[in-house]
N, C-alpha and C positions, 0 to 999 in steps of 0.2 A: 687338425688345425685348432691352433686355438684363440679365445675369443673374451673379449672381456668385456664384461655388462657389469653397468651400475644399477640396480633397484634398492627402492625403497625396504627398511628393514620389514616392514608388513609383507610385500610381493615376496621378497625372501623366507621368509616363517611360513607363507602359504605354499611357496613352489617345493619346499623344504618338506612339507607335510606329506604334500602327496608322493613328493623320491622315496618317503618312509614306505607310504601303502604300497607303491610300487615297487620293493624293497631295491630299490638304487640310491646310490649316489647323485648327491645334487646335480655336480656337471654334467653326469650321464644322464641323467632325465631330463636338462636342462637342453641336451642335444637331441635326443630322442625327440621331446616338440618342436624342434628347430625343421627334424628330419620330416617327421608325419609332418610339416604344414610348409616345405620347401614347394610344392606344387601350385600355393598360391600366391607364391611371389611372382612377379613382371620376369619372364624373361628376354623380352626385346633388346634390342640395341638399342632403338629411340631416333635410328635414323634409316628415313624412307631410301627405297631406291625407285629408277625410274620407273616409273607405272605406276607405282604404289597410291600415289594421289589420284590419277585418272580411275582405277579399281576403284577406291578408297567412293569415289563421287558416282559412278554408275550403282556401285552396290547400294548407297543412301536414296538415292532416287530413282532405282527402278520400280515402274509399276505409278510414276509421277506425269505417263502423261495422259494420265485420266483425269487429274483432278480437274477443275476448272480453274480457269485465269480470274483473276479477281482485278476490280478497278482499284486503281491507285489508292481512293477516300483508304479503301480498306485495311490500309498499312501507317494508315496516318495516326499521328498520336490522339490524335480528337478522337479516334472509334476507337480505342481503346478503352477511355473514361468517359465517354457517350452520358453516364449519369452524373459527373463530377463537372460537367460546365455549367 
């Protein structure tokens, strides 16, 4: 496949330098990073299927029903700036 990137002529002179150390060619080394760091791209689709949000909510709050209940004041904007009134 191929692929076409705009960079900056600096990013170019730099990416250029190290193809030399690493005696390749710019595209080839230019895919060779693509390849070493293909693992930390997103591979999801981005869409839930059923359960996924049910999972999605027991996983964030298990272990939530120890905390304790708090009174309403506690969520109000005034105890947040408690020293700003």
């Amino acid at each position: 496949m191929n692929i076409v990137v705009e960079v900056s002529p600096e990013v170019e002179a730099q990416l250029k330098a190290e193809a030399d150390l690493h005696g390749m060619e710019l595209p080839k080394y230019a895919g060779k990073i693509l390849e070493e760091r293909k693992h930390r791209y997103a591979t999801g689709t981005g869409i839930l299927k059923p359960g996924d949000v049910e999972a999605m909510t027991q996983a964030m709050t298990l272990g939530s029903e120890n905390m304790p209940v708090l009174p309403p004041e506690a969520t109000e904007r005034a105890s947040f700036y408690e020293d700003r009134w």
